[in-house]
C-alpha positions in Angstrom: 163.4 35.0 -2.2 163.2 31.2 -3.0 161.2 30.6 -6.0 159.1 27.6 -5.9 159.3 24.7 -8.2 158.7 25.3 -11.7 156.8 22.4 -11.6 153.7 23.5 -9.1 153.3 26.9 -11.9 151.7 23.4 -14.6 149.1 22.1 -11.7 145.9 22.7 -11.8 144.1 22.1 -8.4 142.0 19.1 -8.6 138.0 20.1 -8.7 135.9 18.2 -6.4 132.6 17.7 -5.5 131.1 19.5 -2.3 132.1 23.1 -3.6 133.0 25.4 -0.7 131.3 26.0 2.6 131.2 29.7 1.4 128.3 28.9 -1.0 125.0 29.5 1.2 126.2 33.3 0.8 125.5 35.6 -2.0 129.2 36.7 -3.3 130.5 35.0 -5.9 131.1 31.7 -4.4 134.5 29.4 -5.2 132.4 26.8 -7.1 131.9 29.2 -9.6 127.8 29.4 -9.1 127.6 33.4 -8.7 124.6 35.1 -8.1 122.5 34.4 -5.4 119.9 31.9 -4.3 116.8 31.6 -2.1 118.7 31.2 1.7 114.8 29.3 2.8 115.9 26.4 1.0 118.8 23.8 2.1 120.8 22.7 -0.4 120.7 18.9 -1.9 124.6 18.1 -2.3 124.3 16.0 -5.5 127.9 16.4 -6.0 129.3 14.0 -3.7 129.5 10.5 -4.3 128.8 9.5 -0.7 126.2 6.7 0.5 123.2 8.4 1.7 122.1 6.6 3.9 125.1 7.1 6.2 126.5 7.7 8.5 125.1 4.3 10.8 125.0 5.2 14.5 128.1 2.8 15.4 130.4 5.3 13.6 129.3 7.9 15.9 129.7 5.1 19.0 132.9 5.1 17.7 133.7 8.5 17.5 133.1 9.4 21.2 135.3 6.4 22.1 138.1 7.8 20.4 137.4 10.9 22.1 139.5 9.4 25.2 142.4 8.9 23.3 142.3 12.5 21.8 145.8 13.5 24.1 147.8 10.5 22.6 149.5 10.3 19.2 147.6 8.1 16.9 149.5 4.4 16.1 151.4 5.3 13.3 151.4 1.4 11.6 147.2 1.3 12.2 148.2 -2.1 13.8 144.8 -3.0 14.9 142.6 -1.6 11.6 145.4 -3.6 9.5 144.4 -6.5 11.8 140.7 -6.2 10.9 141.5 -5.3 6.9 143.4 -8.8 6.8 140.9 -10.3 8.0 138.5 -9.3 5.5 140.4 -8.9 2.2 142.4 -12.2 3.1 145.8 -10.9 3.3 148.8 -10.5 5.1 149.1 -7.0 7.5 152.4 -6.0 5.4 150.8 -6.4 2.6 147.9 -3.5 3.3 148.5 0.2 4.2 146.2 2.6 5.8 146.0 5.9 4.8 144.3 9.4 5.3 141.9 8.7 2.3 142.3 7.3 -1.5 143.9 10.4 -2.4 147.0 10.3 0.6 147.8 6.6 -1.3 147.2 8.1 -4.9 150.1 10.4 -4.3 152.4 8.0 -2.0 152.1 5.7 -5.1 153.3 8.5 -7.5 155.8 9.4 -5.1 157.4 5.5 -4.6 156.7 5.0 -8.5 156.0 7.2 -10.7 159.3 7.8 -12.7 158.8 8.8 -16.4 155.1 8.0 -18.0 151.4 7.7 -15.9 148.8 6.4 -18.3 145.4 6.8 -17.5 142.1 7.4 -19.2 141.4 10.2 -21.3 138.1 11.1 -18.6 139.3 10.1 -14.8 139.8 11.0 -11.8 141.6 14.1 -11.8 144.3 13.5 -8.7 146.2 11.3 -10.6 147.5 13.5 -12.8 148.3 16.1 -10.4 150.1 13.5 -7.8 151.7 12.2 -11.2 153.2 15.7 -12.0 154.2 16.6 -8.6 157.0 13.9 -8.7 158.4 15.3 -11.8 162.1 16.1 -12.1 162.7 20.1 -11.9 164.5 20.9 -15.2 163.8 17.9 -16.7 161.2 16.8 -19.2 159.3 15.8 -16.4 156.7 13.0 -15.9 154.5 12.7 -19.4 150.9 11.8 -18.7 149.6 9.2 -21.4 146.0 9.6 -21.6 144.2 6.4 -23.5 140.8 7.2 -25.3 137.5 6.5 -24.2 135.5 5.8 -27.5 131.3 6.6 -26.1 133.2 7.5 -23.0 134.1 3.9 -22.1 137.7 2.5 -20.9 138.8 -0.6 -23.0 141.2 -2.7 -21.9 142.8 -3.4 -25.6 143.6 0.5 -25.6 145.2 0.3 -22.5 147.4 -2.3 -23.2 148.3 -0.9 -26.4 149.6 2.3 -24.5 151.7 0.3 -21.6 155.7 0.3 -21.4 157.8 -1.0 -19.1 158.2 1.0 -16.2 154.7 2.8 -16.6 152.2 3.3 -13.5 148.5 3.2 -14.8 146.3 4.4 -13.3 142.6 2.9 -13.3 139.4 4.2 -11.5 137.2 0.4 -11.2 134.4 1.9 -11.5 135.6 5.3 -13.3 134.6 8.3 -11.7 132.8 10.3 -13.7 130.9 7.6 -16.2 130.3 5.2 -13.6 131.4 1.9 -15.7 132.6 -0.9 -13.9 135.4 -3.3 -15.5 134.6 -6.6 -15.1 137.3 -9.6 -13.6 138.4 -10.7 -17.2 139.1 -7.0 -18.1 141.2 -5.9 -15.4 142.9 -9.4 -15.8 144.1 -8.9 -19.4 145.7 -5.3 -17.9 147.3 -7.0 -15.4 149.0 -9.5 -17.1 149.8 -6.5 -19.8 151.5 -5.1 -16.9 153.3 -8.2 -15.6 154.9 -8.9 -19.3 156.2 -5.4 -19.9 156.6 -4.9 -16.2 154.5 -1.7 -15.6 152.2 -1.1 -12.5 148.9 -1.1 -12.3 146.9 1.3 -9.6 143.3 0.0 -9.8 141.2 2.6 -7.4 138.2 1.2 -6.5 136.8 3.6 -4.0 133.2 3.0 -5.1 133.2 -0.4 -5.8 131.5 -1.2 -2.5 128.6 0.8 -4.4 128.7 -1.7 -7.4 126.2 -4.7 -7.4 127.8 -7.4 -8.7 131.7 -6.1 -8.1 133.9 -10.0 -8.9 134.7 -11.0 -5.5 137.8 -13.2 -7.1 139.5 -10.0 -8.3 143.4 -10.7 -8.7 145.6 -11.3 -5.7 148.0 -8.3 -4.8 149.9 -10.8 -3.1 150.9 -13.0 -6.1 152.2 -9.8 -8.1 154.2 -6.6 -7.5 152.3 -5.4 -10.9 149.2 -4.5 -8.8 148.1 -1.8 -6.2 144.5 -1.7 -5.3 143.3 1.1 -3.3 139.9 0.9 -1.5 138.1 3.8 0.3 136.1 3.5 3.5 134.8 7.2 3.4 132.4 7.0 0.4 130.9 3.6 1.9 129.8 4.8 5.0 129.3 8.8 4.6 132.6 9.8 6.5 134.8 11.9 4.5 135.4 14.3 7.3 137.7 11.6 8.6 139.5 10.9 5.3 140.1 7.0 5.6 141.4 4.0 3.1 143.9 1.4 2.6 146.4 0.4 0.0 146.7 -3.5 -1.0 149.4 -4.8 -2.6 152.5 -7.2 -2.1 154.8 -6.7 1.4 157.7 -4.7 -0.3 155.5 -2.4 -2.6 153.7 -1.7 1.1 157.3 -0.7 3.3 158.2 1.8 0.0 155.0 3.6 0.1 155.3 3.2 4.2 158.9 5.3 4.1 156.9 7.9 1.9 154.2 8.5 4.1 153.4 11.5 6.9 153.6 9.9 10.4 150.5 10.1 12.3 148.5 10.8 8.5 145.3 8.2 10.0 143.8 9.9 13.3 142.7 8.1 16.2 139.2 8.9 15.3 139.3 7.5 11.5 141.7 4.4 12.9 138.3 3.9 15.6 136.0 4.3 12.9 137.9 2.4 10.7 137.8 -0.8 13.3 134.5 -0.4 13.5 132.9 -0.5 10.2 135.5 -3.0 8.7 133.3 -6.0 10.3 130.0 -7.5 10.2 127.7 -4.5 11.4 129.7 -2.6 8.3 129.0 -5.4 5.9 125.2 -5.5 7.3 124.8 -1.7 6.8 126.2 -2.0 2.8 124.2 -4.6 2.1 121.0 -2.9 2.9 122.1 0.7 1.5 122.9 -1.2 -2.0 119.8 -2.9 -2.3 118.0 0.5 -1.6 120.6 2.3 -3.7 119.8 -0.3 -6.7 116.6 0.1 -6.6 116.5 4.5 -6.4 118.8 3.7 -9.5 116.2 2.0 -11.3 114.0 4.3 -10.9 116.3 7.4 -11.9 116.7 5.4 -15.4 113.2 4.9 -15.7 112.8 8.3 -15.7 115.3 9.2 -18.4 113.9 6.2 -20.5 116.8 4.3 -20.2 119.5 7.1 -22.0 122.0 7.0 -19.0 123.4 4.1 -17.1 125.8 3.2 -14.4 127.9 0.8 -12.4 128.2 2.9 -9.6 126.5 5.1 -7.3 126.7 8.3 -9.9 125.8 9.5 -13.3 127.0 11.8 -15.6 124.5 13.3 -17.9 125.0 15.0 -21.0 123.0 18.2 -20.8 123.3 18.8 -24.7 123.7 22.2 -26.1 124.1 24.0 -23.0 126.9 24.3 -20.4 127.5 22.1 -17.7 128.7 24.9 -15.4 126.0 27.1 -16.4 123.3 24.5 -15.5 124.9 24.0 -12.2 124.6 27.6 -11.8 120.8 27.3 -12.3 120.5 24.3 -10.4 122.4 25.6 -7.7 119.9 28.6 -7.5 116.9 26.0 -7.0 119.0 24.4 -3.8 120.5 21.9 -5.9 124.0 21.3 -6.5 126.0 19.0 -9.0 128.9 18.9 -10.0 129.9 19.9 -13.8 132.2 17.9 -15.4 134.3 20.4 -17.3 137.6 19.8 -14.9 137.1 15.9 -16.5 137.4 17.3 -20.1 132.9 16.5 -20.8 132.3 20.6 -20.8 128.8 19.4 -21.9 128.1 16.6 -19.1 127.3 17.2 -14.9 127.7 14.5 -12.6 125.3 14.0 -9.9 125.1 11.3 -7.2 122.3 8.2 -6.2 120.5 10.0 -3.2 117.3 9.2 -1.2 114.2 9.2 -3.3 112.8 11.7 -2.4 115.8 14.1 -3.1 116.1 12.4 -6.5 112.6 13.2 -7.3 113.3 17.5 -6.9 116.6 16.7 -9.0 114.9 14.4 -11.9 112.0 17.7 -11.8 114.3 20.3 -13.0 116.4 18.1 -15.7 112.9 16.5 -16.8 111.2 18.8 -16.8 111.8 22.4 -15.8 115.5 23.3 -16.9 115.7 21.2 -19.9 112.4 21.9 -21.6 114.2 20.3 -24.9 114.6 17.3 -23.7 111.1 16.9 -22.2 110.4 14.3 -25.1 112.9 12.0 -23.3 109.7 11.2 -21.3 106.2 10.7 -22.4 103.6 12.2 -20.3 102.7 8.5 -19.1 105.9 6.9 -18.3 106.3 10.6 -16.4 103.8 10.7 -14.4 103.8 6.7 -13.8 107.4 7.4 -12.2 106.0 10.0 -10.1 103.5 7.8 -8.6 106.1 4.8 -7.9 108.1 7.0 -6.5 105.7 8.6 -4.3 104.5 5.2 -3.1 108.1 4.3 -2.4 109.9 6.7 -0.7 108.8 5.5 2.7 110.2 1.7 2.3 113.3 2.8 1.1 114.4 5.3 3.4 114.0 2.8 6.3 117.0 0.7 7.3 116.9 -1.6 10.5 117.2 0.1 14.1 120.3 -0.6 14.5 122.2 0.4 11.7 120.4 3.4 11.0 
C-alpha cells in the first residue's frame, strides 16, 4: 500500500462558515451543534459572510445563458471576464488571473511561492496556513508558519514588518476575517515597501473589501511591483458562492507561474457568464445600494451593543465572555440560528456572525441581548433597548427594498 504524505497527517481541514447541509436533521450534525432543534423554523445562516441582499436577477439572466454552452469546455484563459476585469481594475489581461474562488488562488500562490516561511496573523483566515503547509517538502523541515500578534486582536503593520525575511510570502486578509478591521492605504504601504526591501511577497486578500465603506481606491499598483498579489472575490459581493469565482492581480510574470500551476477548465462557463456580468455597471449599481443598506443595518447592530463591537466589514466577532463559543452556537443553533464560533481562529471565547437584513438581525441581537446572555443584559439599558427596537421596526421596510431592476 502507498502511504500518503506525511505532511497531509499535520493538516487540519479549514472550518468554514455554512456548516453542512446535514444540519436540519437530528443526529449529531458535522458542525458540531448535536441535539436537536425545532424542524418549524428555517434557519438564519449568520455564518456566512455573503451580501444579503443578493443574488440580483441579472446573475440568474446570466446563468440560463450559460446554460447553452453547458456541452462545451469552458475557456481555460477566461479571455473575455479578463477583458472586463481590466477594464475595471485598470490593468493589463496578463497581469490578472481568474480563478475558481479566493481559496483556488490562495493555494496556487503557495504552490508558485511558498518555499520556506508564510507569515500571517496570529487570528486569520485559516486556508493560508493549510495551502502554506501543503507545499511543504516531505522529509524536510517543512514550510514554518510565522504567526505575528494581534495586541486587542488588531494587525499592526510595525509587527509585520518586524517578522519579514527575504523570501517570505505574507499573507494579509484587508479586511481580516474574523475581526473585521480594515487596513488603511498608508498601512498596507509601509508592508509593501517592507516587502520590496527584503524582497518577500505580499498576498493582500481582500475578498470583502467590496463590503468596506471607504476601502482607498489608490491602493498600490500590482503592476509596478512583483512584491504584491492582491486577490479579490466576486462570490461574497454578489451572494454566489455556489459558483466559486475570483481573480488574482499582480505583475504579468507572477500571473504565467501561478497560470502553469492551475487546474484547466477550474472557472465554469456558468461563473465565467456570471463573472461578465456583474463585473460592470449593473454590478457596481447593485454594491452601491447593498452598502449603503448594509452601513446602515451596521449602525444599528452597534447601537444595540452600545458601541462594544465594531467593524470594517460586513461581520463581527463577538466575545461571548465566560461561556463557549461552540456551546452558544449550539444554543443558538437550536433557536434557528446559526453562527459561526471562532475557536478554529484560535478566540475559543468569540462567534462570528454576519451583517444580514434587519429584520433577521433583530431575532439574532434578541437572543445575545437579551435571552442567551442574561449577564450581559446591562450592555443595554432598558431605553436605548427598546428605542432600537422601535427604529428598527420602523425600518425594516426601506431597507430591504432595492430598485426593480437589481433586485
Amino acid at each position: 500500500m502507498v502511504k500518503p504524505r506525511e505532511t497531509l497527517s499535520e493538516i487540519e481541514i479549514c472550518e468554514h462558515g455554512g456548516g453542512s447541509r446535514r444540519r436540519d436533521g437530528g443526529s449529531r450534525r458535522r458542525d458540531g451543534s448535536g441535539g436537536r432543534r425545532d424542524k418549524s423554523r428555517k434557519i438564519i445562516d449568520f455564518s456566512v459572510n455573503l451580501n444579503p441582499y443578493g443574488p440580483p436577477d441579472f446573475v440568474f439572466d446570466a446563468v440560463r445563458e450559460a446554460a447553452a454552452e453547458i456541452s462545451e469546455y469552458p475557456d481555460s484563459d477566461c479571455c473575455e471576464l479578463r477583458a472586463r476585469i481590466s477594464g475595471r481594475e485598470g490593468c493589463r489581461e496578463e497581469e490578472i488571473l481568474v480563478g475558481a474562488g479566493a481559496s483556488e488562488l490562495i493555494r496556487l500562490v503557495a504552490l508558485s511561492f511558498v518555499k520556506k516561511r508564510a507569515v500571517l496573523p496570529r487570528h486569520t483566515y485559516g486556508e493560508y496556513e493549510v495551502a502554506a503547509r501543503l507545499v511543504g517538502e516531505e522529509g524536510g523541515a517543512g514550510v514554518k508558519i510565522e504567526r505575528v500578534e494581534m495586541p486587542g486582536l488588531r494587525v499592526k503593520p510595525e509587527q509585520v514588518v518586524e517578522k519579514m525575511k527575504n523570501g517570505d510570502v505574507v499573507f494579509l486578509c484587508n479586511p481580516n476575517n474574523p475581526t473585521g478591521q480594515y487596513l488603511s492605504e498608508d498601512e498596507v504601504r509601509q508592508v509593501l515597501e517592507e516587502a520590496e526591501r527584503v524582497d518577500a511577497l505580499l498576498v493582500l486578500d481582500e475578498a470583502y473589501r467590496d463590503f468596506v465603506e471607504k476601502a482607498f481606491s489608490q491602493r498600490p499598483t500590482p503592476t509596478q511591483t512583483g512584491n504584491l498579489v492582491v486577490l479579490r472575490s466576486l462570490t461574497k459581493s454578489f451572494a454566489v458562492p455556489g459558483l466559486r469565482l475570483g481573480y488574482a492581480i499582480s505583475s504579468a510574470e507572477n500571473i504565467k507561474m501561478m497560470r502553469k500551476a492551475q487546474a484547466p477548465w477550474s472557472v465554469s462557463v456558468f461563473a465565467q457568464r456570471v463573472g461578465q456580468a456583474v463585473v460592470g455597471s449593473a454590478g457596481e449599481e447593485f454594491l452601491n445600494q447593498t452598502r449603503r443598506k448594509i452601513e446602515r443595518s451596521k449602525k444599528r447592530i452597534e447601537e444595540a451593543f452600545a458601541g462594544s463591537i465594531q467593524t470594517d466589514a460586513n461581520f463581527y466577532a463577538f466575545d461571548v465572555g465566560n461561556a463557549s463559543a461552540r456551546e452558544v452556537k449550539r444554543r443558538l443553533l437550536r433557536c434557528g440560528i446559526l453562527v459561526r464560533d471562532c475557536a478554529s481562529f484560535g478566540l475559543p471565547s468569540h462567534i462570528r456572525f454576519s451583517v444580514r437584513r434587519d429584520e433577521e438581525n433583530e431575532e439574532l441581537l434578541h437572543f445575545l441581548l437579551e435571552k442567551e446572555f442574561s449577564e450581559k443584559r446591562e450592555v443595554l439599558s432598558p431605553l436605548h433597548r427598546n428605542a432600537h427596537h422601535i427604529a428598527v421596526s420602523e425600518q425594516v421596510r426601506e431597507t430591504n427594498t432595492l430598485s426593480p431592476e437589481l433586485h
